[in-house]
C-alpha positions in Angstrom: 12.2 13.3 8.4 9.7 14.8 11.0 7.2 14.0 9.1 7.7 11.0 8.0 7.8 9.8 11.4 4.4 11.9 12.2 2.7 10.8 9.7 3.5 7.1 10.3 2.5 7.7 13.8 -0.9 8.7 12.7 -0.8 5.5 10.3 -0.1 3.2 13.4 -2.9 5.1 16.1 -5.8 4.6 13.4 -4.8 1.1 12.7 -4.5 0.0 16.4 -8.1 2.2 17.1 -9.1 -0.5 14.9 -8.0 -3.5 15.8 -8.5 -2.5 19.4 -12.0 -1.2 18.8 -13.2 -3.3 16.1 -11.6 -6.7 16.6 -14.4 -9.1 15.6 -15.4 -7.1 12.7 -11.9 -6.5 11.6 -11.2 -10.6 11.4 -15.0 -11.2 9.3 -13.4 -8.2 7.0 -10.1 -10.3 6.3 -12.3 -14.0 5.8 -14.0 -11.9 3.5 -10.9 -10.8 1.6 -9.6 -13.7 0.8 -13.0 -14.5 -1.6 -12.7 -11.3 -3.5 -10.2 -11.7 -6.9 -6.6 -10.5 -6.9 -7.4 -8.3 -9.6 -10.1 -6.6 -7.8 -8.0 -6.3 -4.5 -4.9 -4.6 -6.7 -7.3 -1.8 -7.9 -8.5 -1.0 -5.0 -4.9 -0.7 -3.3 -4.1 1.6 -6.3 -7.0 4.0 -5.7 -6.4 4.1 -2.1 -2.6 5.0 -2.7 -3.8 7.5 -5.6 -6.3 9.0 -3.1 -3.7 9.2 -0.1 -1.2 10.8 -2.8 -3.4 13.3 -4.1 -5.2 14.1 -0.2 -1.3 15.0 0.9 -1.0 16.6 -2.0 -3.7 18.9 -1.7 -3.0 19.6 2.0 -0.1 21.4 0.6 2.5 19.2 2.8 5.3 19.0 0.3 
């Protein structure tokens, strides 16, 4: 369960760098989104989970 919560934590801190850093280019990102084809966006979200998945895997956190 620790880490879980640690690894959320790290989720949360390089989100909010973002938004707190980047604010404007964050919102042009998202307007741009919304042009790009649902098909296209669902691939990419798979091979960003597939990455994440195989990045913990190899860190040997199991």
């Amino acid at each position: 369960m620790k880490i879980i919560i640690f690894i959320l934590g790290i989720i949360l801190a390089f989100e909010g760098a973002i938004y707190a850093l980047f604010p404007l280019a964050f919102k042009n990102l998202l307007l741009q989104l919304k042009d790009i084809e649902t098909e296209k966006l669902r691939y990419f979200g798979l091979g960003a989970m597939t990455l994440g998945v195989v990045l913990v895997w190899l860190s040997g956190m199991r």
